[in-house]
N, C-alpha and C positions, 0 to 999 in steps of 0.2 A: 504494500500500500504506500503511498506518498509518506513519504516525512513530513512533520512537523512542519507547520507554515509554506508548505510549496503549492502553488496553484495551480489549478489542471488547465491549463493551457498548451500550445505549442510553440510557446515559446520557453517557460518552465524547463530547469534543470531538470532530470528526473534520475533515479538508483535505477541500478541494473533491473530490477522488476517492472520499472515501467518501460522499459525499452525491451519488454517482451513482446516478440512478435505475435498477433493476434491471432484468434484460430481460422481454420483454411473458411470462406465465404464469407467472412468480415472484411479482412486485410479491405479487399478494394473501396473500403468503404471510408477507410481511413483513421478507422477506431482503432485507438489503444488497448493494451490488455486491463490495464483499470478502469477504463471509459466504459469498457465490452461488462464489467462485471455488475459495475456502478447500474446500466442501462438493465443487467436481467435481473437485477434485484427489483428496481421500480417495477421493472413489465410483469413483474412474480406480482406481486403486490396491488397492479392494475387490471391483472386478471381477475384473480381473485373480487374485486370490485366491481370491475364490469358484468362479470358472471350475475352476482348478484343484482346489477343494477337490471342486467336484459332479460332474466330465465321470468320474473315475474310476469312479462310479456305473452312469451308462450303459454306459461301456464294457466295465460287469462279464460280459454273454453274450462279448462280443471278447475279453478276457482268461480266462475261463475257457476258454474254446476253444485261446486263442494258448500261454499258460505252463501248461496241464491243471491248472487250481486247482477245488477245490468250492465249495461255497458258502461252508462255514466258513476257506478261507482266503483268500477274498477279501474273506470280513467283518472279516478281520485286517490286510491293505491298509489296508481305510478307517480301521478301529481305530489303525491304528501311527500314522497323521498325527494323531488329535484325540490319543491319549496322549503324545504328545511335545509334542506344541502345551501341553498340560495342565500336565507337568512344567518344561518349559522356561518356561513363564509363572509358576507359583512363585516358580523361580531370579528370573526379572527383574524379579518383585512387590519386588523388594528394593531395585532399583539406578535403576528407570526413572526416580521420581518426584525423582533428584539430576540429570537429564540437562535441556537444552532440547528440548521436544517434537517441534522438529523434527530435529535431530539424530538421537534416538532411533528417530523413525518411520524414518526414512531409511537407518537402519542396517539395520535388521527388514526393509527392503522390498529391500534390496542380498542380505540372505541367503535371501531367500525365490527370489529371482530364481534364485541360484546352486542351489538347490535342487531348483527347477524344472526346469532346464537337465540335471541329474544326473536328473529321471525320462523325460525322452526320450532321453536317451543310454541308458537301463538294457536288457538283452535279457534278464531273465531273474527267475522271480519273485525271489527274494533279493536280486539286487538293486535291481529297483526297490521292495522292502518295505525295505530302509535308505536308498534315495532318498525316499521318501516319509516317515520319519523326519524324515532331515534339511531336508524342506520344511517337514514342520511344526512343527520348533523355533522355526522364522523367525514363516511364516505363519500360524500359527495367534496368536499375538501382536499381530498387525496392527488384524485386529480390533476390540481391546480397547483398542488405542490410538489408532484412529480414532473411537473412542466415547469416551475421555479428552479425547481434541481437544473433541468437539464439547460434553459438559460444562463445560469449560473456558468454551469462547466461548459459549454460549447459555445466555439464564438459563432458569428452569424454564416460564416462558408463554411462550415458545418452543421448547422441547428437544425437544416432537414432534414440531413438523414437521422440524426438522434432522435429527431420526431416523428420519423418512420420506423423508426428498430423501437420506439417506446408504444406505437399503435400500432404496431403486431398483436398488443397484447388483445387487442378488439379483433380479429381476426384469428385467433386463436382460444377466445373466447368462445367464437361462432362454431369455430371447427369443432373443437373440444369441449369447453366448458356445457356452455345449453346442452347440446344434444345429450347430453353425461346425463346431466341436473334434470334433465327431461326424462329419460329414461329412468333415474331415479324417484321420480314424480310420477311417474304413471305405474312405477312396481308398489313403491313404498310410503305414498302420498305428497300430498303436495307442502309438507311441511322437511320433508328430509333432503331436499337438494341446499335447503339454508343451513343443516345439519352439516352440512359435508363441506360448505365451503367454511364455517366455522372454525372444523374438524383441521382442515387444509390449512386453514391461516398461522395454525401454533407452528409448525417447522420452520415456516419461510420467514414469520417473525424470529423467532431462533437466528437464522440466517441471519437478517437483516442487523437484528443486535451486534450480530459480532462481524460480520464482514463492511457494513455500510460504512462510508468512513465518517468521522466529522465533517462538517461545512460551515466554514464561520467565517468567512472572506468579507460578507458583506455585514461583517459587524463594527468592523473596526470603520471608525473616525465616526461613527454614526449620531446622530444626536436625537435622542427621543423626545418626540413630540407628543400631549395628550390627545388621548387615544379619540378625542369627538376631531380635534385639528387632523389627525393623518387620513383619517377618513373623506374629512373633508379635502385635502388637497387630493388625496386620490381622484377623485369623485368631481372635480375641479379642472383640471389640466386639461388642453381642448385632445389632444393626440389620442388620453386617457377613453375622453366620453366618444370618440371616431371608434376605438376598436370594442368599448364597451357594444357599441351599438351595432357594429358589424357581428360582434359575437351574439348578441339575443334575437336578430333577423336571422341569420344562419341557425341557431339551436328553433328558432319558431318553427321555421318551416320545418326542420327534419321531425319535429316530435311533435306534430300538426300527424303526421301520417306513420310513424314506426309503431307507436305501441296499439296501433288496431290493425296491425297489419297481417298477423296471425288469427283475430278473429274472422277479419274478411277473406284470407284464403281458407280457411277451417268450414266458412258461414257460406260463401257467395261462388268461390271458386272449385270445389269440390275436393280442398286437398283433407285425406286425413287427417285426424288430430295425430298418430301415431308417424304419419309422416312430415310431421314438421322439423323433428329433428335433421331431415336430409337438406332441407330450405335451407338452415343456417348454417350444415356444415357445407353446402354450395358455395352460401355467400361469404363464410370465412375463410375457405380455401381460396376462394380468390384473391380477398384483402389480406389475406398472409402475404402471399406474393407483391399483389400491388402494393400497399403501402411504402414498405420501404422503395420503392420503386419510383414512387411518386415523391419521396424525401430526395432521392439522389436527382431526381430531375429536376424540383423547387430547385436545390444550389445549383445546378450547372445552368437550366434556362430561365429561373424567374422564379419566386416564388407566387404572385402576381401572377404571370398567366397560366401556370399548372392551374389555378385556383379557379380560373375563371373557366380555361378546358373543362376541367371536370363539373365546374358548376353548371354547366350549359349540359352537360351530361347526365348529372341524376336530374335533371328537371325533367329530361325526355321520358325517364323511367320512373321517377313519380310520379307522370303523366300514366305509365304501362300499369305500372300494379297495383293503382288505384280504381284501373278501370277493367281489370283483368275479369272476362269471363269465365265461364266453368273448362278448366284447363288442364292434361295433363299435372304428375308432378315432372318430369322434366322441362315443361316450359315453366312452370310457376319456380321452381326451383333458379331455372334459367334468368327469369324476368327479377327474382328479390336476390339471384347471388349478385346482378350487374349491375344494380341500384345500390349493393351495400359496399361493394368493389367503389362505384363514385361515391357514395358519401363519405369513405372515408380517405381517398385521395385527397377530396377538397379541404378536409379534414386536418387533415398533413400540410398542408401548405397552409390555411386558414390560422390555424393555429401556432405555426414556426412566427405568422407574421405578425401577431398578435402579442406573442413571447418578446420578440423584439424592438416592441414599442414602449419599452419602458426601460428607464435604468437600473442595472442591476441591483444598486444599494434598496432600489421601492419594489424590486422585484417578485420577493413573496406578498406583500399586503396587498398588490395589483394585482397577481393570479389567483389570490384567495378572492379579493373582491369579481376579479374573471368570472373566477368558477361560482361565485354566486349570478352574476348575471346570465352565467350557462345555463346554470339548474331554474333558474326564473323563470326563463325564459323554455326552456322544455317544460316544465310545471304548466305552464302561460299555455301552450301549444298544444298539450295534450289535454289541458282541460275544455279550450278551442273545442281541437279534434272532436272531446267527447258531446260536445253541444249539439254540432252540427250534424255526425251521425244520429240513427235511428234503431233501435233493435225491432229488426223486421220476422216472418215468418221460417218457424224450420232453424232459427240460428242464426238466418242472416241477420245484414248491415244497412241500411240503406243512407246513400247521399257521399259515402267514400270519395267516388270522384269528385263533389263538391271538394273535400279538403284538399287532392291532389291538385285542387287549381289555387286554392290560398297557399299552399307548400310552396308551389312553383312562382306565387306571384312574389312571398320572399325569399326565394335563391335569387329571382331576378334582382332583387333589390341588392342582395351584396355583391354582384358583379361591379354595379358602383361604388359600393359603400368601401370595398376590401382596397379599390386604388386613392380613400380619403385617409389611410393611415397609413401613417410614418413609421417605417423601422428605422431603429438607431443604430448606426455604426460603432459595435462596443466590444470591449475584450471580456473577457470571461472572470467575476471577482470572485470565486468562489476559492476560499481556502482549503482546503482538506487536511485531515489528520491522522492519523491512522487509529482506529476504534480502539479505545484501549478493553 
């Protein structure tokens, strides 16, 4: 690991351990071997969180059926986790950027655990709608602080692809995590897939204690401000409110249309329930590959137009799978893997740009306050979503394509909004240490 005070840069001194060559399909990417380890720790960590945040989805026909919820109040399930995630990262927009990075991560990832644990204990809808609350107090913060990290240690002719190799972990999610937690869920109820990622979170916490390093770069010279003042300068800065705003028109529209997206191929399209699992590992084997693909292309041509390619692309496909007839599952499979392949392209580059519109020293209390405007804003979208659908006969959905045309009208919107924000041309302050 780094000594004492060395900076993970490239231009940093570094001992013979950092000047290990990395392993063979990294190399060209131009990660270090502590860059390489620092990045599987996060994406352990982001999995784990994603899993939880997306299997609720699927498992929306199981819960509907298990606790007799409708549509609109299982749109309120998914809602209660991004609005707490949302609120609760405010609050911590204030405090995170006084803590060591990793302290801080490890706290967020300690309560998330516990929260997760509290949604498979839950029997009943009320209270797993306040377990899933209190998950995403935690986790929906993670996040933003795993995207802080990597700001932190990568400068900006690197930041894609770190932001590709950290959004693998959503594409490996799809592949593996859901369809696991699903298959779990249809053997052993719908309460044992929160059981297992639970279960899962003690090791890679173990992990993460002892190999994650310190990060305390952006502490020195800092001068703390009261916690109502930093909020308000966050919150203040015009750059700030450009990418705040590019990020909750991009999270509208996607979670306008993702989390009914399993009732309506289950209700409208004719896929099994027991074949949903194949939908997502579709669409996560794709974004396995793509993503980081889509990080290497932001740094060599643009981050900027990769963003806008792809956003001109899921808008064609949340046009398709919002209006999808009764279809095979290998076109349905086909239509939600290429939609979830671009949304998380856009994703990857959306986000690199968004990282680097702020200076590193305000870098955590901006991604905390981020990832509240994320979680808002999807909360915001799926509560949308659930309005304007109808639960119709047999299971179905009616008016889907109504949202597919609000989804699409803001992607459109951040094809302009993503060239009103400024990235900054910065070096990387993050200190590391080696975890004692």
């Amino acid at each position: 690991m780094p000594h004492e005070g060395s900076p993970m840069d490239d231009g940093a001194e570094a001992g013979p351990a950092l000047r290990e060559r990395p392993p063979v399909g990294l190399e060209s990417d131009g990660l270090q071997r502590h860059e390489i380890v620092l990045l599987l720790i996060l994406a352990s960590i982001q999995f784990i969180s994603i899993v939880d945040f997306m299997v609720v989805m699927p498992l929306g026909p199981q819960l509907e059926r298990k606790l007799e919820l409708d549509a609109s109040r299982f749109g309120l399930i998914v809602s209660a986790y991004t609005v707490s995630a949302g609120i609760a990262a405010v609050l911590a927009s204030t405090i995170l950027d006084r803590f060591d990075r990793k302290r801080a991560f490890l706290a967020l990832f300690i309560g998330f655990l516990l929260g997760t644990l509290l949604c498979g204990l839950s029997d009943s809808y009320m209270t797993l709608l306040l377990a899933r609350i209190a998950t995403g107090a935690f986790g929906g913060i993670l996040g933003g602080m795993a995207l802080a990290i990597v700001g932190d240690v990568f400068p900006e002719s690197r930041r894609g692809r770190a932001t590709g190799v950290l959004m693998s972990a959503f594409a490996l999610a799809s592949v593996m995590g859901v369809p696991i937690c699903l298959e779990l869920g249809t053997r052993f109820g719908w309460q044992s897939p929160f059981l297992a990622l639970a279960a899962l979170g003690v090791p890679i916490l173990a992990l993460a204690v002892y190999r994650l390093p310190r990060m305390s770069g952006h502490l020195k010279g800092q001068v703390r401000s009261r916690p109502l003042a930093q909020v308000l300068e966050t919150f203040s800065r015009p750059n700030h409110l450009r990418a705040f705003l590019f990020t909750f028109t991009l999270m509208f529209g996607a979670f306008a249309v993702i989390p009914y997206m399993s009732l309506y191929l289950v209700g409208n399209a004719g896929i099994a329930e027991a074949q949903l699992p194949w939908i997502y590992f579709t669409g996560g084997l794709l974004t396995l590959f793509g993503a980081p693909i889509a990080g290497r292309m932001a740094d060599r041509v643009g981050k900027q137009p990769v963003y806008r390619i792809m956003g001109v692309a899921v808008s064609v496909m949340m046009l398709v799978t919002t209006n999808l007839p009764r279809v095979s599952l290998a076109v349905a499979a086909v239509c939600t893997g290429v939609f979830m392949f671009c949304n998380a392209g856009r994703m990857v580059a959306g986000m690199a740009i968004v990282t680097g519109s702020v200076e590193p020293r305000r870098r955590g209390g901006f991604m905390s306050a981020n990832s509240a405007v994320q979680h808002l804003a999807a909360g915001i979208g799926a509560w949308v979503g659930g309005k304007i659908i109808e639960s119709g006969p047999g299971g179905s959905i009616a008016h889907y394509g109504r949202v597919g045309l609000l989804a699409v009208a803001a992607t459109m919107l951040t094809l302009w909004l993503v060239g009103k924000v400024r990235v900054l041309s910065d070096a990387p302050a993050a200190t590391l240490t080696a975890a004692e």
